[in-house]
C-alpha positions in Angstrom: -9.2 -36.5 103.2 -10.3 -39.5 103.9 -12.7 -42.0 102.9 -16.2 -43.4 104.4 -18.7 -45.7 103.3 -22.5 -45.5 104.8 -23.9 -49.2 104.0 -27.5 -49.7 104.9 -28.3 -53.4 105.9 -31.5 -55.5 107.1 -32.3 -59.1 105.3 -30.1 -57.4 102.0 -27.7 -54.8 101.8 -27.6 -51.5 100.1 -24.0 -50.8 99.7 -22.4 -47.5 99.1 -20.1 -47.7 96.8 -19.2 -44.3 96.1 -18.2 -43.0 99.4 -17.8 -39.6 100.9 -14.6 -37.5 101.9 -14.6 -36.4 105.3 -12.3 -34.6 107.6 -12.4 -37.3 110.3 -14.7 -40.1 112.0 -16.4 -37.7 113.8 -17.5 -35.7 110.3 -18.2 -39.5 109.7 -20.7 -39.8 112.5 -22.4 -36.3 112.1 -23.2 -37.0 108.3 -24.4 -40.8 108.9 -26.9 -39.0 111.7 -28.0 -36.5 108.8 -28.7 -39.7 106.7 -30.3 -41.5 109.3 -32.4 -38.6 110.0 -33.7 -38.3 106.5 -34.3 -42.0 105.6 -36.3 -41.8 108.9 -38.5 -39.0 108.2 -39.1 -40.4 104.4 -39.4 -43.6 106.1 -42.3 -44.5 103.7 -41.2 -42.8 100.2 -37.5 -43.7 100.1 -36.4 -46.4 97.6 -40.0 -47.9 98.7 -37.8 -48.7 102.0 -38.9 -48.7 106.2 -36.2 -47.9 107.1 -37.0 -48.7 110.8 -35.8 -52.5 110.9 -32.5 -51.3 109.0 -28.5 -50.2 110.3 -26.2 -48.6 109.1 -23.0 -49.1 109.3 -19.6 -46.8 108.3 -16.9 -48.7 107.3 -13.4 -46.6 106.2 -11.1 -46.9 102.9 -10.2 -50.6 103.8 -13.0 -51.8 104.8 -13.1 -51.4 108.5 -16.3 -50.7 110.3 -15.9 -47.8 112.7 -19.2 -47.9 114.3 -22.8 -48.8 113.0 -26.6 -48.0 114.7 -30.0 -48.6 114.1 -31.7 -46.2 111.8 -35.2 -46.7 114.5 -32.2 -44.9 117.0 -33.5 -42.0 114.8 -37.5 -42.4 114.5 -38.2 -39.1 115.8 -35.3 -37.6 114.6 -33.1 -38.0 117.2 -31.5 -41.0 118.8 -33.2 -42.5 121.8 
Protein backbone atom coordinates (compact mmCIF):
# COMPACT_ATOMS: atom_id res chain seq x y z
CA UNK A 1 0.00 0.00 0.00
CA UNK A 2 1.15 3.02 -0.31
CA UNK A 3 2.45 5.88 1.42
CA UNK A 4 1.07 9.57 2.46
CA UNK A 5 2.25 12.32 4.30
CA UNK A 6 -0.31 15.07 5.91
CA UNK A 7 2.07 18.16 6.58
CA UNK A 8 0.33 21.12 8.29
CA UNK A 9 1.88 24.54 7.27
CA UNK A 10 1.28 28.43 8.15
CA UNK A 11 4.52 30.80 9.21
CA UNK A 12 6.25 27.02 10.35
CA UNK A 13 5.56 23.66 9.46
CA UNK A 14 4.42 20.64 11.32
CA UNK A 15 5.67 17.81 9.33
CA UNK A 16 4.45 14.29 9.40
CA UNK A 17 6.93 12.18 9.46
CA UNK A 18 5.47 8.99 10.10
CA UNK A 19 3.04 8.71 7.37
CA UNK A 20 -0.04 6.64 6.83
CA UNK A 21 -0.78 3.54 4.40
CA UNK A 22 -3.56 4.00 2.24
CA UNK A 23 -5.26 2.19 -0.54
CA UNK A 24 -5.08 5.09 -3.01
CA UNK A 25 -5.14 9.14 -3.31
CA UNK A 26 -8.57 9.12 -2.85
CA UNK A 27 -8.30 7.19 0.78
CA UNK A 28 -5.64 10.01 0.83
CA UNK A 29 -8.19 12.78 0.47
CA UNK A 30 -11.01 11.19 2.66
CA UNK A 31 -8.51 10.80 5.78
CA UNK A 32 -6.79 14.38 5.31
CA UNK A 33 -10.77 15.72 5.42
CA UNK A 34 -11.21 13.60 8.73
CA UNK A 35 -8.04 15.48 10.03
CA UNK A 36 -9.09 18.67 8.89
CA UNK A 37 -12.31 18.16 10.47
CA UNK A 38 -10.86 17.49 13.82
CA UNK A 39 -8.15 20.12 14.07
CA UNK A 40 -11.10 22.41 13.10
CA UNK A 41 -13.40 21.53 15.68
CA UNK A 42 -10.49 21.49 18.46
CA UNK A 43 -9.39 24.53 16.75
CA UNK A 44 -8.51 26.06 20.23
CA UNK A 45 -7.12 22.94 22.33
CA UNK A 46 -4.92 21.26 19.67
CA UNK A 47 -1.10 21.54 20.11
CA UNK A 48 -2.36 25.20 21.45
CA UNK A 49 -2.80 25.66 17.51
CA UNK A 50 -5.84 27.91 15.25
CA UNK A 51 -5.83 25.98 13.01
CA UNK A 52 -7.84 28.33 10.70
CA UNK A 53 -4.85 30.33 9.06
CA UNK A 54 -3.13 26.78 8.35
CA UNK A 55 -2.96 24.06 5.01
CA UNK A 56 -2.42 21.06 4.66
CA UNK A 57 -0.83 19.52 2.23
CA UNK A 58 -0.41 15.53 1.17
CA UNK A 59 2.61 14.81 -0.37
CA UNK A 60 3.27 10.77 -1.46
CA UNK A 61 6.47 8.39 -0.72
CA UNK A 62 8.77 10.73 -2.78
CA UNK A 63 7.81 13.64 -1.87
CA UNK A 64 5.31 14.72 -4.34
CA UNK A 65 2.42 16.97 -3.26
CA UNK A 66 -0.88 15.50 -4.62
CA UNK A 67 -3.07 18.16 -3.56
CA UNK A 68 -3.22 20.53 -0.41
CA UNK A 69 -6.40 22.89 1.08
CA UNK A 70 -7.02 25.18 3.75
CA UNK A 71 -7.95 23.70 6.96
CA UNK A 72 -10.71 27.18 7.35
CA UNK A 73 -12.20 25.06 3.97
CA UNK A 74 -13.38 22.97 7.07
CA UNK A 75 -14.57 25.56 9.86
CA UNK A 76 -17.85 24.23 10.09
CA UNK A 77 -16.92 20.92 9.32
CA UNK A 78 -17.38 20.83 5.88
CA UNK A 79 -15.58 22.54 3.07
CA UNK A 80 -17.15 25.67 1.79
Amino acid sequence: MPMYYFHLLDDETLSDVDGTDLIDVDAARAHATVVARELMLNSDGMLEQRWSAWTMSVQDHVGTELFSFALSDYANGDPT
